[in-house]
C-alpha positions in Angstrom: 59.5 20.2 24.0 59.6 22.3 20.9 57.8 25.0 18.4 55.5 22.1 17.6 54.5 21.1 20.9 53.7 24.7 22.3 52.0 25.8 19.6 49.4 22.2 19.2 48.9 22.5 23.1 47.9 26.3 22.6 45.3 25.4 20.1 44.4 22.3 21.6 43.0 24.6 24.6 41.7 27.4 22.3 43.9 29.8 23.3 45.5 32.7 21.7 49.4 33.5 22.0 48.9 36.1 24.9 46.4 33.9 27.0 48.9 31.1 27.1 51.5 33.3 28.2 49.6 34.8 30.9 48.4 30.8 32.0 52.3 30.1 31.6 53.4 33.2 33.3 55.6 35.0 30.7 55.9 37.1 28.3 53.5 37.1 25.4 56.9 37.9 23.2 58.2 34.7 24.2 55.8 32.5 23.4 55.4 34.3 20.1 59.0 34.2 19.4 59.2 30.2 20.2 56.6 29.6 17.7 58.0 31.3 14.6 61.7 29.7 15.6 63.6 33.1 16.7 63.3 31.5 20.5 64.1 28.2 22.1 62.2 26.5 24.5 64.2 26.6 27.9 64.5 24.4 30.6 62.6 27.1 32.7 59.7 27.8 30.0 59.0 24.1 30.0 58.5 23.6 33.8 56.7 26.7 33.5 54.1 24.8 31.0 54.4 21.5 32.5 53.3 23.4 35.7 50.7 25.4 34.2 49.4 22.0 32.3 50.0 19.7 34.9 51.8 17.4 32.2 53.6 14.5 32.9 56.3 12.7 30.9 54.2 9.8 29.6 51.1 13.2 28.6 54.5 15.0 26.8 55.5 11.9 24.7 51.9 11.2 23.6 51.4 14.9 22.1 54.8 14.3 20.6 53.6 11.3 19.3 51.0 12.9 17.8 52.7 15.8 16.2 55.3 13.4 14.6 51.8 11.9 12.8 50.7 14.8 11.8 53.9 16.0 10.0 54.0 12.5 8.7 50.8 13.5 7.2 49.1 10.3 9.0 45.9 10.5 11.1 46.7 10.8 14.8 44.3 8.3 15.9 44.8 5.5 13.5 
């Protein structure tokens, strides 16, 4: 899990930085801080959002999967 992947599953539900964080349970620095790069994503944040998401592996590929596309500047659903 990375920048990427927080910040597309944010928007993907909507939500601002500081709703996430309060769905996620932390700080709305953190997440802010993740996105822009000054932050890694720990083992404990992604739990955290897996938890919060109820993501499984196979759902956490697929978005990555998707990202990738986009930044390859291909259509997701193609």
């Amino acid at each position: 899990m990375n920048k990427e992947f927080i910040k597309f599953l944010r928007k993907s539900y909507n939500l601002n930085q500081r709703d996430f964080a309060k769905i996620v349970n932390c700080s709305f620095a953190l997440i802010a801080l993740v996105e822009v790069g000054k932050r890694r994503v720990t083992e404990n944040l992604e739990e955290k959002i897996k938890d919060a998401f109820d993501l499984d592996e196979n759902q956490i590929q697929s978005i990555t999967a998707i990202i990738k596309n986009f930044g390859e500047g291909a259509p997701p659903f193609i």
